[in-house]
C-alpha positions in Angstrom: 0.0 0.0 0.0 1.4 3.8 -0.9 2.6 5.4 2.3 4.4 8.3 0.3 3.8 9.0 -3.2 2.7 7.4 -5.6 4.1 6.9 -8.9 3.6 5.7 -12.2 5.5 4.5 -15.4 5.5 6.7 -18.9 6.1 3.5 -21.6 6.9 5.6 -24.6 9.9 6.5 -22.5 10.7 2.6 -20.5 13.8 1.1 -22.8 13.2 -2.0 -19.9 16.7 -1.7 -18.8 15.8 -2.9 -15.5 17.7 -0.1 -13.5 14.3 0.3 -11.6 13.6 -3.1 -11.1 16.7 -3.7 -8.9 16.5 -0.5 -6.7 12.9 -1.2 -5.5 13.6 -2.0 -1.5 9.1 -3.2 -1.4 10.0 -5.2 -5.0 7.1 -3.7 -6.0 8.1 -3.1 -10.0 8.3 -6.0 -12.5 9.0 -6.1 -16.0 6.3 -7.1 -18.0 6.7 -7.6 -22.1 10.0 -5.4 -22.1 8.2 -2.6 -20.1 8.4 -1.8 -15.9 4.7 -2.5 -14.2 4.6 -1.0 -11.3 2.2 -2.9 -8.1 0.4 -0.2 -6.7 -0.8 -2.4 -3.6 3.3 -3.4 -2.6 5.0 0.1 -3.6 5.6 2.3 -0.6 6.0 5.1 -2.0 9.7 5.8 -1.3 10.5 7.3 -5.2 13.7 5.7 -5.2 12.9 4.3 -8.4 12.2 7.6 -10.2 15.8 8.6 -8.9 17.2 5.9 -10.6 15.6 5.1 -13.8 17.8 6.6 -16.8 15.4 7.7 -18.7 12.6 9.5 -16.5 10.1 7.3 -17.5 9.1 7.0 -13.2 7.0 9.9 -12.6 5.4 10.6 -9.2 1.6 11.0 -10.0 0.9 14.7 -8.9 -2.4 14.9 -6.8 -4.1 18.0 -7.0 -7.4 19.6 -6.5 -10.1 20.0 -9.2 -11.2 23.5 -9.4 -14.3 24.0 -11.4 -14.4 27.8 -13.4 -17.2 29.9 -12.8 -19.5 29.7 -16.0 -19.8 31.8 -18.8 -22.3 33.9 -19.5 -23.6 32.7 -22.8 -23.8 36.1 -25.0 -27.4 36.9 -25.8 -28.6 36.0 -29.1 -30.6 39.4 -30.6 -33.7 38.9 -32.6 -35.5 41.3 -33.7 -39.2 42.0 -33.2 -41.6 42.2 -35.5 -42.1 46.0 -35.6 -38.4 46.4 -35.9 -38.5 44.6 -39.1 -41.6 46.3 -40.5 -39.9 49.5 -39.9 -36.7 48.7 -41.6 -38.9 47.6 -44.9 -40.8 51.0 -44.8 -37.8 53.2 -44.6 -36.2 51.5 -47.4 -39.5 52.1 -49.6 -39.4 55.8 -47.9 -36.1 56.3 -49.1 -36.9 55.1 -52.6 -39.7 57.6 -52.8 -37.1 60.4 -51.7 -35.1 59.4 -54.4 -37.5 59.4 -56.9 -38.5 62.9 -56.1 -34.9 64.3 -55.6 -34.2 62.8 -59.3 -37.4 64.8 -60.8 -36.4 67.9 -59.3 -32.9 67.9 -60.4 -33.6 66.9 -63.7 -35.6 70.1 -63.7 -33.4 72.2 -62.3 -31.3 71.4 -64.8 -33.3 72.1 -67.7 -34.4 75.2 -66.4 -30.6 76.1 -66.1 -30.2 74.5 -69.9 -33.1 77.1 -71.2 -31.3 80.1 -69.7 -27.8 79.3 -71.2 -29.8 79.3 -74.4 -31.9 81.6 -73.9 -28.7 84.3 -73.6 -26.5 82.7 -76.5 -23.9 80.7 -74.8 -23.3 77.1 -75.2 -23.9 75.1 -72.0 -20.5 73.7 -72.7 -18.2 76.7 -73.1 -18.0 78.9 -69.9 -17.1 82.1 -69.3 -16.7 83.2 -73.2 -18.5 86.2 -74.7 -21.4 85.9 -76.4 -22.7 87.2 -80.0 -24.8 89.7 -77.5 -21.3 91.4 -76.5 -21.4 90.7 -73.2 -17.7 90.3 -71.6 -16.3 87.6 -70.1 -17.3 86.4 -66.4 -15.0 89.0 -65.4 -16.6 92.1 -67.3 -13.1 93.8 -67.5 -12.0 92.2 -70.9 -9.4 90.6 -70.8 -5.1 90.4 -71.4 -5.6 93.1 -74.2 -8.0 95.1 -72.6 -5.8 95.5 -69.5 -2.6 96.5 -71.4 -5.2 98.9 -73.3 -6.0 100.8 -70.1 -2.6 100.7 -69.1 -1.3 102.3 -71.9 1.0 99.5 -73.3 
């Protein structure tokens, strides 16, 4: 019976040299198909064995005290409600009506925009250039020649 600690054999590690076998005062450890077995009812618990065994495959068993971990709170799984998603499916056809509108009223913003340019002889695409009306540039002072005009040069 185990009066000290107990022990057990790794048998990855156990080459079966015997080493073990032969310093075991209780003769508790045998070898058993090339590998020590150790007799838990005659071993004392003395250790000499792991002390002498080559290759550390004697461990002492290490007793300790199970400690269970306080639980996890399980995160909380969102669903929706009802409303909620009734609400989300009316903005969206909301915001499709604001579009709608906002496209109408820029498109006729900018053919109002398009009649004026017309209307006054310029090009929507050329800016800023005199028209056949002799109005000046977006300026009104001319321009490079009218300047050196003025200047006297």
């Amino acid at each position: 019976m185990v009066k000290g600690q107990a022990v057990w054999v790794d048998v990855a590690r156990c080459k079966g040299c015997g080493a073990c076998v032969e310093a075991c005062p209780v003769g508790a450890i045998a070898l058993i198909d090339g590998k020590a077995r150790i007799d838990q009812e005659k071993c004392s618990g003395c250790r000499v064995c792991v002390d002498t065994c080559p290759e550390n495959a004697i461990q002492p068993v290490l007793r300790g005290e199970l400690v269970t971990a306080p639980p996890r709170p399980v995160p909380a799984v969102r669903t929706p409600s009802p409303l909620a998603e009734t609400a989300g499916a009316a903005v969206v056809v909301a915001g499709a009506g604001l579009l709608a509108k906002a496209g109408s009223t820029l498109a006729r913003a900018a053919g109002r925009w398009l009649t004026q340019m017309l209307g006054q002889g310029r090009s929507p695409t050329t800016r800023g250039t005199p028209s056949t009306t002799g109005n000046r540039g977006a300026g009104g002072r001319g321009g490079r020649r009218a300047r050196r005009r003025r200047r006297g040069g």
